[in-house]
OpenMM code with the backbone's topology and positions (N, CA, C; nanometers):
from openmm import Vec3, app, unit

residues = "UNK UNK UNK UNK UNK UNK UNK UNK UNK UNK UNK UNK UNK UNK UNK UNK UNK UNK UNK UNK UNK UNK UNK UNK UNK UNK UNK UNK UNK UNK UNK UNK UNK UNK UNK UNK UNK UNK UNK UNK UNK UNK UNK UNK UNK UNK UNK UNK UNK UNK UNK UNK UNK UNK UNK UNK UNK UNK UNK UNK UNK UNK UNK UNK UNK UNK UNK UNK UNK UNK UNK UNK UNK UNK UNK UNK UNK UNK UNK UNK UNK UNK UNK UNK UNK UNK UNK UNK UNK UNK UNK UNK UNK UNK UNK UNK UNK UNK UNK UNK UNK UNK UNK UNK UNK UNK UNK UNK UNK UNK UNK UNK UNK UNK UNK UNK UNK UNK UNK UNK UNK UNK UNK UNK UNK UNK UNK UNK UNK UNK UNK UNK UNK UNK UNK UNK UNK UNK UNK UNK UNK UNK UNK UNK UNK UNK UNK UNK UNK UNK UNK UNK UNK UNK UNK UNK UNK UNK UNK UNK UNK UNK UNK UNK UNK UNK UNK UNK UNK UNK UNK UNK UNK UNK UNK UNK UNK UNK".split()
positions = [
    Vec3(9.3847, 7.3884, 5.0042),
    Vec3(9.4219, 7.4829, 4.9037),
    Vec3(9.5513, 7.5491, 4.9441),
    Vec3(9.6752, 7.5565, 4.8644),
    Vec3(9.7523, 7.6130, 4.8564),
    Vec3(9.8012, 7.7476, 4.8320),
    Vec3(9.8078, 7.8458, 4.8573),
    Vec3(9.8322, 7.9965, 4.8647),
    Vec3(9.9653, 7.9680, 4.7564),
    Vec3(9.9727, 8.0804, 4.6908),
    Vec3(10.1353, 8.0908, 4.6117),
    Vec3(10.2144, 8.1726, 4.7252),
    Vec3(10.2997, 8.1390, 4.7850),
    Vec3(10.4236, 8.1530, 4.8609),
    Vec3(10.4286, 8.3020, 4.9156),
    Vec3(10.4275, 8.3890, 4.8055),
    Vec3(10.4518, 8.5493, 4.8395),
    Vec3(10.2680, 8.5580, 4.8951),
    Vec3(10.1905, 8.5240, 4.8652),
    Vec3(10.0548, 8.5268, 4.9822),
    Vec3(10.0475, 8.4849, 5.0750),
    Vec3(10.0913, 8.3624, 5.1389),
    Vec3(10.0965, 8.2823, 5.2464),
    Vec3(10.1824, 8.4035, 5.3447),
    Vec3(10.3054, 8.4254, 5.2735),
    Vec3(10.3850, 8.5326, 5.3737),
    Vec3(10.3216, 8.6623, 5.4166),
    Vec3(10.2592, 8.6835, 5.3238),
    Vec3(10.1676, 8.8178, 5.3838),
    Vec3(10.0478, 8.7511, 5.4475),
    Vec3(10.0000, 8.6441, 5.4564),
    Vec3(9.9183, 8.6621, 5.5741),
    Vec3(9.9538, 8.6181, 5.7052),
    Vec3(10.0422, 8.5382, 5.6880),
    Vec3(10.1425, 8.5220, 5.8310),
    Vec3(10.1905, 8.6895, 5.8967),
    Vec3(10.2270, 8.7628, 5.8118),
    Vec3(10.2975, 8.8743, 5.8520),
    Vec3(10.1592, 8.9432, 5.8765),
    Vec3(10.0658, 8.9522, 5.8505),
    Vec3(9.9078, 9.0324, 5.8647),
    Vec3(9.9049, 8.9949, 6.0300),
    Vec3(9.8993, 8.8108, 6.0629),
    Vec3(9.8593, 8.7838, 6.1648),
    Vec3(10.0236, 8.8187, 6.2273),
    Vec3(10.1000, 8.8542, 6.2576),
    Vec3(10.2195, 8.8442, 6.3141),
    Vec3(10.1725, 9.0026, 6.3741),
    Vec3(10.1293, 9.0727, 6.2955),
    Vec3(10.1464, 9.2239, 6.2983),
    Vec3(10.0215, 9.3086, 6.3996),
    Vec3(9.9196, 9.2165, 6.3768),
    Vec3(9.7711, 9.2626, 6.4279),
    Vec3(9.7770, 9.1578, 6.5355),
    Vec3(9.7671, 9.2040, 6.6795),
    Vec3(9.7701, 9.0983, 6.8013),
    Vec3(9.6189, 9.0846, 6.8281),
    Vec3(9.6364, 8.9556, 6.8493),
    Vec3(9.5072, 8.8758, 6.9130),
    Vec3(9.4397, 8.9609, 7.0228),
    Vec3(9.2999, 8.9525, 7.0000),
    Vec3(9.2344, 8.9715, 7.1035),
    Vec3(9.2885, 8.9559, 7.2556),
    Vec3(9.3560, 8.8216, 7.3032),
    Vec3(9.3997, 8.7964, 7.3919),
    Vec3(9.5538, 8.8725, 7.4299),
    Vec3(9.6151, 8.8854, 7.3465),
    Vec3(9.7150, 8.9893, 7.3461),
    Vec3(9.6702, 9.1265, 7.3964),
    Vec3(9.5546, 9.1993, 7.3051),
    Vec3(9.5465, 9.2886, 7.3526),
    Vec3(9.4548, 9.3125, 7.5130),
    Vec3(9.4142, 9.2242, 7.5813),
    Vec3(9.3596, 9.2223, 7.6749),
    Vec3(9.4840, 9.2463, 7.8035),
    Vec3(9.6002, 9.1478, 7.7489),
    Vec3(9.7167, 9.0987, 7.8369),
    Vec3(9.7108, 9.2568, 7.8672),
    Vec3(9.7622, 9.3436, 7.7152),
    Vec3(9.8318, 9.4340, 7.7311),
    Vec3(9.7584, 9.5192, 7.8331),
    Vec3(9.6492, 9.5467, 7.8262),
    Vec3(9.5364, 9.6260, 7.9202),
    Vec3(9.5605, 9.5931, 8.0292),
    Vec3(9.5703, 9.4679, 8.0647),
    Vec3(9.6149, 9.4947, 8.2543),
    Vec3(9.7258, 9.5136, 8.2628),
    Vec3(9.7900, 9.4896, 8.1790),
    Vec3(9.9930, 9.5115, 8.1986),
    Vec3(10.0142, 9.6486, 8.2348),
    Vec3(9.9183, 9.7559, 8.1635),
    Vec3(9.9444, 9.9073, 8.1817),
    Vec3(9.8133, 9.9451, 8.2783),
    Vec3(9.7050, 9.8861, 8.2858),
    Vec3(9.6128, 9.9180, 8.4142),
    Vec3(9.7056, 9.8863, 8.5344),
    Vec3(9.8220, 9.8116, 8.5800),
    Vec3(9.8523, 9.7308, 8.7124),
    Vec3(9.9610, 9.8552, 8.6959),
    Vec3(10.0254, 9.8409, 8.6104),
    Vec3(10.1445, 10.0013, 8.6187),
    Vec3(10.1280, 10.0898, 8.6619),
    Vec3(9.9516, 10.1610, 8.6098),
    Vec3(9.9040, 10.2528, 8.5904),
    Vec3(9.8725, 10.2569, 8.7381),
    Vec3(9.8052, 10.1843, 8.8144),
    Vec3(9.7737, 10.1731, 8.9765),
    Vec3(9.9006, 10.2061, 9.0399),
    Vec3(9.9721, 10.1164, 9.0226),
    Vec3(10.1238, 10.1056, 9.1044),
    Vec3(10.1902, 10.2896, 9.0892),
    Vec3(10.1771, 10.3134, 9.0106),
    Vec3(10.2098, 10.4436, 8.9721),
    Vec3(10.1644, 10.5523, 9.0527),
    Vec3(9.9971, 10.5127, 9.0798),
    Vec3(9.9104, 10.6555, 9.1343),
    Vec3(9.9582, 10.6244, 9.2823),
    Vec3(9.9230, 10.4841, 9.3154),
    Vec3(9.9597, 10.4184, 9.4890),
    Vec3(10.1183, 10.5547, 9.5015),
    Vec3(10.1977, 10.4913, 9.4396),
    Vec3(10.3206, 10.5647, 9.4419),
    Vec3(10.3352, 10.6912, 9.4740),
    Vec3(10.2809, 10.8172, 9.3907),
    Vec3(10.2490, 10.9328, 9.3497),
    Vec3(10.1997, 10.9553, 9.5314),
    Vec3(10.0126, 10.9299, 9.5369),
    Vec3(9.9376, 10.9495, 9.6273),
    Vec3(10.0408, 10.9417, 9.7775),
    Vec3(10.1122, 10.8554, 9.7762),
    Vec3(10.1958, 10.8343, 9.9136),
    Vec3(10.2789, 10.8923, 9.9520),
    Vec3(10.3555, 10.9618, 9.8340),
    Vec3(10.4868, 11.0688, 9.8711),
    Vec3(10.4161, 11.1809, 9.8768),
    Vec3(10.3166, 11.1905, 9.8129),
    Vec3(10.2385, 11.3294, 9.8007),
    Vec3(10.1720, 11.3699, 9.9463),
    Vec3(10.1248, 11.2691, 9.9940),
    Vec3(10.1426, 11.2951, 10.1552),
    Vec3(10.2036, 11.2972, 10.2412),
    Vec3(10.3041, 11.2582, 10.2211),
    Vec3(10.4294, 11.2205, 10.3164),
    Vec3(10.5420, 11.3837, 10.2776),
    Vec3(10.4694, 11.4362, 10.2103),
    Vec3(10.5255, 11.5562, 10.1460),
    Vec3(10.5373, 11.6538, 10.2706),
    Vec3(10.4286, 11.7105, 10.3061),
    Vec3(10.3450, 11.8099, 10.4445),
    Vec3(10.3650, 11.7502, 10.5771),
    Vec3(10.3365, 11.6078, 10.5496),
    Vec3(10.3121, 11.5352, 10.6880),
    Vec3(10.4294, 11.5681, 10.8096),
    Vec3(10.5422, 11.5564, 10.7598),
    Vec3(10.6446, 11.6169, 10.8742),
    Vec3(10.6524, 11.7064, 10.8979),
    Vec3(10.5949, 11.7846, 10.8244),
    Vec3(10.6139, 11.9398, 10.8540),
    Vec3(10.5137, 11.9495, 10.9911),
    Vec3(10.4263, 11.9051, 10.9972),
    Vec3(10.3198, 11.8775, 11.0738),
    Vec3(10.3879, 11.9221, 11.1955),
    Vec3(10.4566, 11.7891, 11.2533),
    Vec3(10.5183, 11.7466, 11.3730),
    Vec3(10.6567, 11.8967, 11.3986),
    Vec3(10.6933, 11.9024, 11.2693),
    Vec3(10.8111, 12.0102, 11.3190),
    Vec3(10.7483, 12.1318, 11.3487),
    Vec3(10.6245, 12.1613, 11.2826),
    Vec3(10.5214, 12.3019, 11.3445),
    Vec3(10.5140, 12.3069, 11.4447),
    Vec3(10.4711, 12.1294, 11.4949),
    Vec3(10.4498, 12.1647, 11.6145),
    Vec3(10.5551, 12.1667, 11.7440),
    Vec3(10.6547, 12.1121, 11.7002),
    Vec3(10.7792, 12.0906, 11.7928),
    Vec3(10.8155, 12.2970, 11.8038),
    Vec3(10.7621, 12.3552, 11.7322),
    Vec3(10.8227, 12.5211, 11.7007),
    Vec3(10.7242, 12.5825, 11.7955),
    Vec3(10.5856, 12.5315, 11.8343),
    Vec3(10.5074, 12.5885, 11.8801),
    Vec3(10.5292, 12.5544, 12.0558),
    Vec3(10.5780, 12.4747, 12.0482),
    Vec3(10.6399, 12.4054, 12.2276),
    Vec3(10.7592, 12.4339, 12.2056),
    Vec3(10.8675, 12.4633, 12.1779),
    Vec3(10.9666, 12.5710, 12.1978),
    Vec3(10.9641, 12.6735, 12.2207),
    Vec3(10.8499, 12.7550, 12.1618),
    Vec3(10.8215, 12.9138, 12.2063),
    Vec3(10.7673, 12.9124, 12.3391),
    Vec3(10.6699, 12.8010, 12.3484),
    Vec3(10.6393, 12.8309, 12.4733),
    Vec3(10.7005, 12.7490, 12.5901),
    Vec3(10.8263, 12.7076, 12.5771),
    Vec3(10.9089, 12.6753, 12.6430),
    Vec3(10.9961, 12.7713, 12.7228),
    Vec3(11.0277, 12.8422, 12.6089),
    Vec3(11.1474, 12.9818, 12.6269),
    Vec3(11.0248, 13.0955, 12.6573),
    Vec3(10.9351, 13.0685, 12.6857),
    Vec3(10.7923, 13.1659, 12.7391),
    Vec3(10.7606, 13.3112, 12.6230),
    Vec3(10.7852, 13.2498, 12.4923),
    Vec3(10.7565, 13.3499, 12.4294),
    Vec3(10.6233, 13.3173, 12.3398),
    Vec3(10.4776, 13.4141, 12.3854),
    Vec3(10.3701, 13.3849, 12.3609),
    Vec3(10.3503, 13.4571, 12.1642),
    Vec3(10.4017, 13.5872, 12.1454),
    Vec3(10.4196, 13.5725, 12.0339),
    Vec3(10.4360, 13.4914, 11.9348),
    Vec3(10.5862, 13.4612, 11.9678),
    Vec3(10.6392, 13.3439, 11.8662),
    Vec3(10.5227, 13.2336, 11.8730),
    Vec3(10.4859, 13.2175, 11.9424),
    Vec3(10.3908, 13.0522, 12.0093),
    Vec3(10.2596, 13.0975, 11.8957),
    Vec3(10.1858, 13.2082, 11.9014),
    Vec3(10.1106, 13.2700, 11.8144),
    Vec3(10.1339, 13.2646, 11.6791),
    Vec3(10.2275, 13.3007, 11.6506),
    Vec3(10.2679, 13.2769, 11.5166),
    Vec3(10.3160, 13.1637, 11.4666),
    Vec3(10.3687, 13.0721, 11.5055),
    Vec3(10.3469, 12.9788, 11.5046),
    Vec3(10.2490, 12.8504, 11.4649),
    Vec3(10.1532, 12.8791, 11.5879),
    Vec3(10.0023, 12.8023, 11.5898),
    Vec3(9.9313, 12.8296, 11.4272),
    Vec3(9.9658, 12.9636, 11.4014),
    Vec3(9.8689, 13.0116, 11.2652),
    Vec3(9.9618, 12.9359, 11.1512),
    Vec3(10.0607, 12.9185, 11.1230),
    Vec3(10.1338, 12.8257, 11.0133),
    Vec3(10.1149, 12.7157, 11.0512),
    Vec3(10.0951, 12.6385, 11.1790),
    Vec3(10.0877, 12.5237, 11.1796),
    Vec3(9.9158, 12.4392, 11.1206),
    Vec3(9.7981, 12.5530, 11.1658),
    Vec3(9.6953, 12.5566, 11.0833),
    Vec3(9.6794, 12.5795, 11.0056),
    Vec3(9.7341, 12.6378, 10.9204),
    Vec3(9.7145, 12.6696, 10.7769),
    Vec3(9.8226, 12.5309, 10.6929),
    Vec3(9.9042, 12.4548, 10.7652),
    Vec3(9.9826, 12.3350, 10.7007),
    Vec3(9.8731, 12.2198, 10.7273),
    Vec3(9.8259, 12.2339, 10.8284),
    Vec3(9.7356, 12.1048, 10.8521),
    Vec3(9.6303, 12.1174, 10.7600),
    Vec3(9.5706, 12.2238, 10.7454),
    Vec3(9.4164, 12.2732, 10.6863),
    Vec3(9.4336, 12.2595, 10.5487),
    Vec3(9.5456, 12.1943, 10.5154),
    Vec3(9.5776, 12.1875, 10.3249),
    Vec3(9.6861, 12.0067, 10.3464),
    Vec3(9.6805, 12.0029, 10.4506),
    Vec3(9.7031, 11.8548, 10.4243),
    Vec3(9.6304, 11.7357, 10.4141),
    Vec3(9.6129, 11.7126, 10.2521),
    Vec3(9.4966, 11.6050, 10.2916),
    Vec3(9.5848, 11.4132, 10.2967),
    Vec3(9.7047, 11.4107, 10.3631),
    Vec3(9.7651, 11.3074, 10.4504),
    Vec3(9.6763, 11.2717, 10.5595),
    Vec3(9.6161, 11.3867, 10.6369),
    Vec3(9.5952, 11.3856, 10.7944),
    Vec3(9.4758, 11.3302, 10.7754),
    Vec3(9.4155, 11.2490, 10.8727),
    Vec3(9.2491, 11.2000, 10.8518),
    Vec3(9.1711, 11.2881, 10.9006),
    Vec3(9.0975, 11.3725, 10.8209),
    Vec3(8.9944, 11.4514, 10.8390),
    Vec3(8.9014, 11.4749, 10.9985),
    Vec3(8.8808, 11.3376, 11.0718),
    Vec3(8.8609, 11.3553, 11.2332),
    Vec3(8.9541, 11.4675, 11.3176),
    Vec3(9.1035, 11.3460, 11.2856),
    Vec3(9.2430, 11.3756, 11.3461),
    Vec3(9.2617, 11.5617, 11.2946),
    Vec3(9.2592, 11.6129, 11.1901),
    Vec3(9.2464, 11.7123, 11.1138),
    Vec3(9.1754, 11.8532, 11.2029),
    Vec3(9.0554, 11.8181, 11.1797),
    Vec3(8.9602, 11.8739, 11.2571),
    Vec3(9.0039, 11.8913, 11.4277),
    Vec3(9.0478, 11.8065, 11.5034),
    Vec3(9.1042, 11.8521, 11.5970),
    Vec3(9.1918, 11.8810, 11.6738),
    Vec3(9.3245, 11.8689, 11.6305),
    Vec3(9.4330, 11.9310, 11.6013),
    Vec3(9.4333, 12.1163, 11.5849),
    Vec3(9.3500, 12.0981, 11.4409),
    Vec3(9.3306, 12.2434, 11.3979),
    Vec3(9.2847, 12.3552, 11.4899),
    Vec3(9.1149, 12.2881, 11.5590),
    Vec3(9.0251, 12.3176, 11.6734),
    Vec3(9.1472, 12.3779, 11.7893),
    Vec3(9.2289, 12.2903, 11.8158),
    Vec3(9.3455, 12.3228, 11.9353),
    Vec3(9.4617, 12.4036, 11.9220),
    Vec3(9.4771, 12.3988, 11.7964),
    Vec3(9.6083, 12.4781, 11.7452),
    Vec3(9.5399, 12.6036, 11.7277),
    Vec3(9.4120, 12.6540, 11.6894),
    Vec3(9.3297, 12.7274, 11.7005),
    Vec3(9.3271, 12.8188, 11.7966),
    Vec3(9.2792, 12.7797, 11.8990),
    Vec3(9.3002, 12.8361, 12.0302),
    Vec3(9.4072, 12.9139, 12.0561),
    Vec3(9.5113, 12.8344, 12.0084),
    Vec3(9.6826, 12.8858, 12.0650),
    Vec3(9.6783, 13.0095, 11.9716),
    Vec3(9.6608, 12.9824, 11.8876),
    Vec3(9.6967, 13.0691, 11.7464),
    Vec3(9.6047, 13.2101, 11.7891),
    Vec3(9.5005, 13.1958, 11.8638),
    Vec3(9.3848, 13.3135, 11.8921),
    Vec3(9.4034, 13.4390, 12.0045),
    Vec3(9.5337, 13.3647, 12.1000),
    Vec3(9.5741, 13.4929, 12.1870),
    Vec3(9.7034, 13.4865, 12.1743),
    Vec3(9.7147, 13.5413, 12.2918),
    Vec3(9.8950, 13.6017, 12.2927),
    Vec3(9.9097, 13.6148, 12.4316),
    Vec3(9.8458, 13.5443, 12.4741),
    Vec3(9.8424, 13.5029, 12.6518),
    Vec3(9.8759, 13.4018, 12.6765),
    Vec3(10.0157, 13.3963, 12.7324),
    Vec3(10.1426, 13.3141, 12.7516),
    Vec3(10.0254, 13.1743, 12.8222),
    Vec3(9.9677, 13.2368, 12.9631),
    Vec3(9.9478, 13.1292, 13.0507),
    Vec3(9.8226, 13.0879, 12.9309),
    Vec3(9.7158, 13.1403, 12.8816),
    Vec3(9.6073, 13.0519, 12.7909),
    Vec3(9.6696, 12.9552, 12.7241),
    Vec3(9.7725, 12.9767, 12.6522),
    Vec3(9.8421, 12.9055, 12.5531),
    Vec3(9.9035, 12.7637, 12.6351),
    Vec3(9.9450, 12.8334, 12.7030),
    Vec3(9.9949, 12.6607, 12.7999),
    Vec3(9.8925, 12.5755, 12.8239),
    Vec3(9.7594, 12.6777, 12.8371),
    Vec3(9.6762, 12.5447, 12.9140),
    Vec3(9.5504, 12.5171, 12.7810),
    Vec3(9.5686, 12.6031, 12.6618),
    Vec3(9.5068, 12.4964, 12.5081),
    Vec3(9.6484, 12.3954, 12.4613),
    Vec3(9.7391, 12.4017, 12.4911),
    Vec3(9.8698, 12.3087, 12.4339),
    Vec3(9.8623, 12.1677, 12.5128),
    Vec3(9.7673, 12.1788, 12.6396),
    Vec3(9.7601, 12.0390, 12.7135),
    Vec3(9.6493, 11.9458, 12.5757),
    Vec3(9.5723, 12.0177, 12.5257),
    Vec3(9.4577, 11.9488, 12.4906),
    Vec3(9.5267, 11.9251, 12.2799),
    Vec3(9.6053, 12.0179, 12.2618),
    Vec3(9.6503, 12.0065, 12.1582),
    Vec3(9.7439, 11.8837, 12.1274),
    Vec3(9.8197, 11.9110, 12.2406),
    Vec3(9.9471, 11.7711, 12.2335),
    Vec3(9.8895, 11.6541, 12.2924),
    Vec3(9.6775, 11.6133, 12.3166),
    Vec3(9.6764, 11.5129, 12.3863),
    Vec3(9.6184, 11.4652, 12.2055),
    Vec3(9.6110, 11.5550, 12.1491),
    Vec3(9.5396, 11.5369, 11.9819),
    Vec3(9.6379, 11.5464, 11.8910),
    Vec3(9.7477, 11.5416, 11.9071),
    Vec3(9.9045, 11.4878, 11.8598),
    Vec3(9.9445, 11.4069, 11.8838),
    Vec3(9.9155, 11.3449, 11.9842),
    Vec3(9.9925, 11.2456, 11.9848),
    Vec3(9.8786, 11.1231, 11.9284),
    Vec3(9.7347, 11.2069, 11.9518),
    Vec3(9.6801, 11.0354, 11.9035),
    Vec3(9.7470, 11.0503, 11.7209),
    Vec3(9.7620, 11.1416, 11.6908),
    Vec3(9.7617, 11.1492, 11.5164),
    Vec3(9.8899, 11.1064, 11.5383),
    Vec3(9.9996, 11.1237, 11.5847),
    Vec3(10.1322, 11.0554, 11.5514),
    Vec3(10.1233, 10.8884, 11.5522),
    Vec3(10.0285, 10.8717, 11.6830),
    Vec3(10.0563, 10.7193, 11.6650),
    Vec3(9.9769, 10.6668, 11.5618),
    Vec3(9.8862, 10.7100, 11.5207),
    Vec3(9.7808, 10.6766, 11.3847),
    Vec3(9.8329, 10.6917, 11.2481),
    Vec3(9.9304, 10.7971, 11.2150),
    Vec3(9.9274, 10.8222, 11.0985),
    Vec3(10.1293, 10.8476, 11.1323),
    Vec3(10.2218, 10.7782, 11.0865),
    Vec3(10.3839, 10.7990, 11.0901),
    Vec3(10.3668, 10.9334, 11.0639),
    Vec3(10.4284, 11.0218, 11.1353),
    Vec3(10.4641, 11.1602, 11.1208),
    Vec3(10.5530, 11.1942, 11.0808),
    Vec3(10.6872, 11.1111, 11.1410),
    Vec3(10.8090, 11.1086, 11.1032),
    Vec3(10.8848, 10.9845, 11.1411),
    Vec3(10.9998, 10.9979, 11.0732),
    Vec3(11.1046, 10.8435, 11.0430),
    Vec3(11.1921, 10.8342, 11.2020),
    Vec3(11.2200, 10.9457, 11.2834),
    Vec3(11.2408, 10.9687, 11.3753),
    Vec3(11.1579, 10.9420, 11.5300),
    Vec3(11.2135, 10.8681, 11.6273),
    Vec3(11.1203, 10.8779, 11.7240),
    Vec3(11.0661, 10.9784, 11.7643),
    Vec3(10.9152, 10.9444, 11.8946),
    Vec3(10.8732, 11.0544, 11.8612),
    Vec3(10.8569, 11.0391, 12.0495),
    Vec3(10.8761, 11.1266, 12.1282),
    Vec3(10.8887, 11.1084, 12.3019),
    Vec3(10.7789, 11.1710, 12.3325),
    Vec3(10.6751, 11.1077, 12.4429),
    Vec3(10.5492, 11.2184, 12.4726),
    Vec3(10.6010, 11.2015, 12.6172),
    Vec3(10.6050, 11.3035, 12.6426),
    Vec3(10.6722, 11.3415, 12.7976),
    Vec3(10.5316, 11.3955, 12.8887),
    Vec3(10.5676, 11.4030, 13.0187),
    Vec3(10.4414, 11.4402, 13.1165),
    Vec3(10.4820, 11.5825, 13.2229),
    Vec3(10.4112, 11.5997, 13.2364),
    Vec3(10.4645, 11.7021, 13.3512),
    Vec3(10.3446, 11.6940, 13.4744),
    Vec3(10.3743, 11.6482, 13.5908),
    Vec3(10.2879, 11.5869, 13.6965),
    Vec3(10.2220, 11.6750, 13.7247),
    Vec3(10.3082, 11.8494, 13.7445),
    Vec3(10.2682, 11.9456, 13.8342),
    Vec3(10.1564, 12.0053, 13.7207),
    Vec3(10.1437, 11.9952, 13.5743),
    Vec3(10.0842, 12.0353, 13.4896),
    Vec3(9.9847, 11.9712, 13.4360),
    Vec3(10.0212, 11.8357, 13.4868),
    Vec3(9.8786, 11.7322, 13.4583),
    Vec3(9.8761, 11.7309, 13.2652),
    Vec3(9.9780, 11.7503, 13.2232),
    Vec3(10.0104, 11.7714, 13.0892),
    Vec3(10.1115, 11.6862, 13.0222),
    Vec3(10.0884, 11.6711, 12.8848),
    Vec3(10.1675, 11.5713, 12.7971),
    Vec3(10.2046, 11.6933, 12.7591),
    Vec3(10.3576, 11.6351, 12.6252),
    Vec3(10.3768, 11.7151, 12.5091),
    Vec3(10.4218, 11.6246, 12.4677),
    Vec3(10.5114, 11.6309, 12.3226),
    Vec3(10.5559, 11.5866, 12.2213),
    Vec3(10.7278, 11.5997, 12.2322),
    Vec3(10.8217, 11.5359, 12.1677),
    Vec3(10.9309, 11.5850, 12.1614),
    Vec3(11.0283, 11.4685, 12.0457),
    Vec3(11.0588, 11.5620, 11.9916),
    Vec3(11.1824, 11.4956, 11.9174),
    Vec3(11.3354, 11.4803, 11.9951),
    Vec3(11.3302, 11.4544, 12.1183),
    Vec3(11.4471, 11.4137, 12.1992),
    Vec3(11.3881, 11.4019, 12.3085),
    Vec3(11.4415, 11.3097, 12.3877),
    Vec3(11.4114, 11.2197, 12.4928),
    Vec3(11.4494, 11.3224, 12.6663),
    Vec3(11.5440, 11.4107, 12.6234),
    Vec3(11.5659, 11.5410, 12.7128),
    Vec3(11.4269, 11.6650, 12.7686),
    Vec3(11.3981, 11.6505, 12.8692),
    Vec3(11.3071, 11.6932, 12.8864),
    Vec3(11.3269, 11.8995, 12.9201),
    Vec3(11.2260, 11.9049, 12.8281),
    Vec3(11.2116, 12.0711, 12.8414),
    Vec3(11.0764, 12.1494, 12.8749),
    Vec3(11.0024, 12.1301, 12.9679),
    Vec3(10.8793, 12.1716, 12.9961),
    Vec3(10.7772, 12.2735, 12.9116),
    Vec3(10.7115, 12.2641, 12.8465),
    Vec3(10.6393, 12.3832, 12.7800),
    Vec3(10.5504, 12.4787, 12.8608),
    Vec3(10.5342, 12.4163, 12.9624),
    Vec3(10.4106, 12.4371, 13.0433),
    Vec3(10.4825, 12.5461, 13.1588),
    Vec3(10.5399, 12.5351, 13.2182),
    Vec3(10.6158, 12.6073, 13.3228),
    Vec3(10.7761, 12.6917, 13.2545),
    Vec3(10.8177, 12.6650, 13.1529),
    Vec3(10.9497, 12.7526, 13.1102),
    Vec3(11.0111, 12.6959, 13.2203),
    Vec3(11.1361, 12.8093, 13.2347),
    Vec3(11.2526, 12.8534, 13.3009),
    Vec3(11.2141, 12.8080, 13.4125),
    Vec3(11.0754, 12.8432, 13.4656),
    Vec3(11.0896, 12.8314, 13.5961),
    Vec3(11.0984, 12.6576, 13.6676),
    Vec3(11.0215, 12.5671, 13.5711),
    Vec3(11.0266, 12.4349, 13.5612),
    Vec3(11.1019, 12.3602, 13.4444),
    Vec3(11.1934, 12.3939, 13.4278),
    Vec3(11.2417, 12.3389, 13.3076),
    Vec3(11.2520, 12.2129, 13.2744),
    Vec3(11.2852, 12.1447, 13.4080),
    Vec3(11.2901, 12.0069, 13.3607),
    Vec3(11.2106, 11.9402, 13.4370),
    Vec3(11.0989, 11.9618, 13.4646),
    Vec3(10.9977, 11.9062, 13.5346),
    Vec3(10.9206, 11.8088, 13.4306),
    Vec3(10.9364, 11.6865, 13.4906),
    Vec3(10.8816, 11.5736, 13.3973),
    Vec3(10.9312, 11.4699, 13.3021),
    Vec3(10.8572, 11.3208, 13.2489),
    Vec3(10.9605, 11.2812, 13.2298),
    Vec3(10.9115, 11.2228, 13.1150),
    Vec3(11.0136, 11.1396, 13.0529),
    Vec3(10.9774, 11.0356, 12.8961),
    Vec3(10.8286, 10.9448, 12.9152),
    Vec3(10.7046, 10.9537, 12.9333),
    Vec3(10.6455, 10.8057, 12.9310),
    Vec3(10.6151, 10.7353, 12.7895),
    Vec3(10.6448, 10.7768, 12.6845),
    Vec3(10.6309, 10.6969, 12.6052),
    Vec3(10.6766, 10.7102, 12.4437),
    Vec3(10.7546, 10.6542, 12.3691),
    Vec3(10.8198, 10.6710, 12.2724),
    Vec3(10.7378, 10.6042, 12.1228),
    Vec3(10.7041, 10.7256, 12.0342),
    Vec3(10.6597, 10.6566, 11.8798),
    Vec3(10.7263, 10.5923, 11.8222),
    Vec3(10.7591, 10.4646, 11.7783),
    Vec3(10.8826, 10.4566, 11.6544),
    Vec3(10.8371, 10.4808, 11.5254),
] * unit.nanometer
topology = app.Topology()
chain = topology.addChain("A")
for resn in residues:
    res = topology.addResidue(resn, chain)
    for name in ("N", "CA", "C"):
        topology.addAtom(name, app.Element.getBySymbol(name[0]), res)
């Protein structure tokens, strides 16, 4: 059976206009796979947002108590817990004890306490640096023999946290994050 001409065109243009089942399926993963790629995207900068801040808290909190100032080191410790305690980048273990240690520091204002919770803090920094990129920058965990202590450092120059002035450069590079 033959259609008269101006019908045939409208149902070509009906089916031209209304997509196939299979069309519309295509289209559903075309914008579900976007739609993923999108959140992946989002979710990753959104952590990578805090996450350095992390490491520079803590590089602020071993400077104070470098230059032997237990204040600053105090104040400090409490911003650096309150950045961790709202970062959900950090893995909740790693999280938890970090915080636990930065804790401590953050709780007195006693130069020598603070040196000797910063051994157990920077031994729970460094596992989270090597677990989770902290930063795009290397990352130096230095030792100090006489202190039986690690720290952290964003330069390979050694500055003791543990002893100040009086040991300043006691200790050395053992091992670098990339």
């Amino acid at each position: 059976m033959s259609l008269p001409l101006t019908q045939r065109h409208k149902y070509k243009l009906m089916q031209a206009s209304s997509p196939s089942k299979t069309n519309n399926i295509q289209m559903k993963q075309i914008f579900l796979t976007v739609a993923l790629i999108a959140t992946a995207l989002v979710q990753t900068s959104f952590g990578q947002d805090k996450t350095p801040d992390i490491l520079t808290q803590y590089y602020a909190i071993k400077d104070a108590l470098v230059i032997g100032n237990a204040s600053l080191a105090n104040t400090k410790a409490i911003a650096f817990v309150k950045t961790v305690a709202d970062d959900a980048a950090v893995p909740e273990v790693s999280r938890a004890a970090v915080i636990k240690n930065a804790a401590k520091i953050a709780a007195t204002k006693d130069l020598k306490k603070q040196r000797e919770y910063f051994s157990g803090f920077s031994d729970q920094m460094f596992e989270l640096a090597k677990s989770t990129k902290l930063n795009k920058e290397p990352v130096y965990k230095a030792y100090c023999p006489m202190a039986k202590g690690s720290w952290l450092s964003n330069s390979s120059a050694i500055k003791n946290p543990y002893y100040g002035n009086a040991m300043l450069t006691c200790g050395k590079v053992v091992e670098t994050i990339k």
